[in-house]
C-alpha positions in Angstrom: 9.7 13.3 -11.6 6.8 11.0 -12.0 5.2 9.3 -9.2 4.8 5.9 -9.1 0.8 5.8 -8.8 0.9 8.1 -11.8 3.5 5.4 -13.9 1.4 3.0 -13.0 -1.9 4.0 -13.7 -0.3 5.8 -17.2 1.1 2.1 -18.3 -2.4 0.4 -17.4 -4.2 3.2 -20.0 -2.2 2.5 -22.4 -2.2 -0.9 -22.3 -6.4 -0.6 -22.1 -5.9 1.6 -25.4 -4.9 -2.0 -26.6 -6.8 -4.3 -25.4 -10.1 -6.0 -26.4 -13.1 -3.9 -24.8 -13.5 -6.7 -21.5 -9.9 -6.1 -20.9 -9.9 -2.3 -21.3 -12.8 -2.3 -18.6 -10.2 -4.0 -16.6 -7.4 -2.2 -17.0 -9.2 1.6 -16.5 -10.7 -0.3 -13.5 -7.3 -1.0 -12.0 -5.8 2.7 -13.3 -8.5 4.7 -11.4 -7.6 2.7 -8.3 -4.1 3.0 -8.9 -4.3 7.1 -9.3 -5.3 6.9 -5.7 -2.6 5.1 -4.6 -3.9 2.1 -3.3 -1.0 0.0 -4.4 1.8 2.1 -4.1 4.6 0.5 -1.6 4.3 2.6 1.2 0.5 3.0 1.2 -1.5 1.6 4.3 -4.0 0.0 2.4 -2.4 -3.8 2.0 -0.3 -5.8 3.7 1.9 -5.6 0.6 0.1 -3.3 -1.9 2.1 -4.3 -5.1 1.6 -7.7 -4.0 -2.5 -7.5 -3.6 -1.9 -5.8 -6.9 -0.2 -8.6 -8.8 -3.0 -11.1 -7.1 -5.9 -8.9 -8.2 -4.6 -8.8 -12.3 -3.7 -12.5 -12.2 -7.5 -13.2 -10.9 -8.4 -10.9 -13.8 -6.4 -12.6 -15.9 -4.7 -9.9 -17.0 -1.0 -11.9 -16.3 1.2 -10.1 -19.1 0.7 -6.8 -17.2 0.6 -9.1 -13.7 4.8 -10.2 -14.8 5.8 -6.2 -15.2 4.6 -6.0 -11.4 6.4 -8.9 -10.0 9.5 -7.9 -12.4 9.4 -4.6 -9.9 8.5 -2.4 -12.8 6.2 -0.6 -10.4 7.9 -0.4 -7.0 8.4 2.2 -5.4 11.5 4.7 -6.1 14.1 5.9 -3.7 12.3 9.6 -3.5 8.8 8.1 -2.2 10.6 5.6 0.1 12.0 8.4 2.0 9.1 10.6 1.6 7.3 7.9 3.3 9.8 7.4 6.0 9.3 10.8 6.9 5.0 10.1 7.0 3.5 9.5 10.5 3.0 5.6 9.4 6.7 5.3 8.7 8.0 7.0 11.6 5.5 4.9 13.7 7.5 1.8 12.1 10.9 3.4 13.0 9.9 3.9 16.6 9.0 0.2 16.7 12.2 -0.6 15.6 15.8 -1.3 18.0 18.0 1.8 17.6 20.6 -0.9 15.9 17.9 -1.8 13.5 16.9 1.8 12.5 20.6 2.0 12.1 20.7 -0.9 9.4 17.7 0.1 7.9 18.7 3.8 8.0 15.6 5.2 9.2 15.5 7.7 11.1 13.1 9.4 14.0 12.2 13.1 13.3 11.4 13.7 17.1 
């Protein structure tokens, strides 16, 4: 299965394939940063990643692509929410939680 970085970063290439050279600038721009990860759900990099992401390609006026984001074309799947869940941040988030909360959330601690 394809991670979500990797969707994302695929979708903004192609669109860049597209685009007028100043917007295909743009678009590589934002897929070498996505590659990395930098907006992906879970990633420590943003308050809300996907959100800063959606900011960043409105300012660039790129808002076509900016819609797919808010229209949760890009968030995270089921796979990497657990995968982070198991990550030191997200455990450190689980142990900040109320047992009842972890409960309703269904996290939970590995130790």
């Amino acid at each position: 299965m394809m991670r979500t970085r990797d969707r994302l970063a695929a979708e903004l290439r192609k669109i860049a394939e597209q685009a007028g050279p100043s917007n295909a600038v743009k678009y590589e721009a934002f897929a070498k940063r996505a590659e990395t990860g930098e907006f992906d759900d879970y990633a420590d990099t943003y308050v809300c990643p996907i959100t800063q992401l959606y900011t960043e390609l409105q300012a660039a006026g790129l808002s076509k692509f900016a819609a797919r984001v808010a229209d949760g074309e890009f968030d995270a799947t089921r796979e990497e929410s657990d995968e982070w869940m198991r990550s030191p941040s997200g455990q450190e988030a689980a142990r900040r939680l109320s047992p009842e909360m972890r409960k309703v959330l269904g996290m939970d601690l590995m130790n």
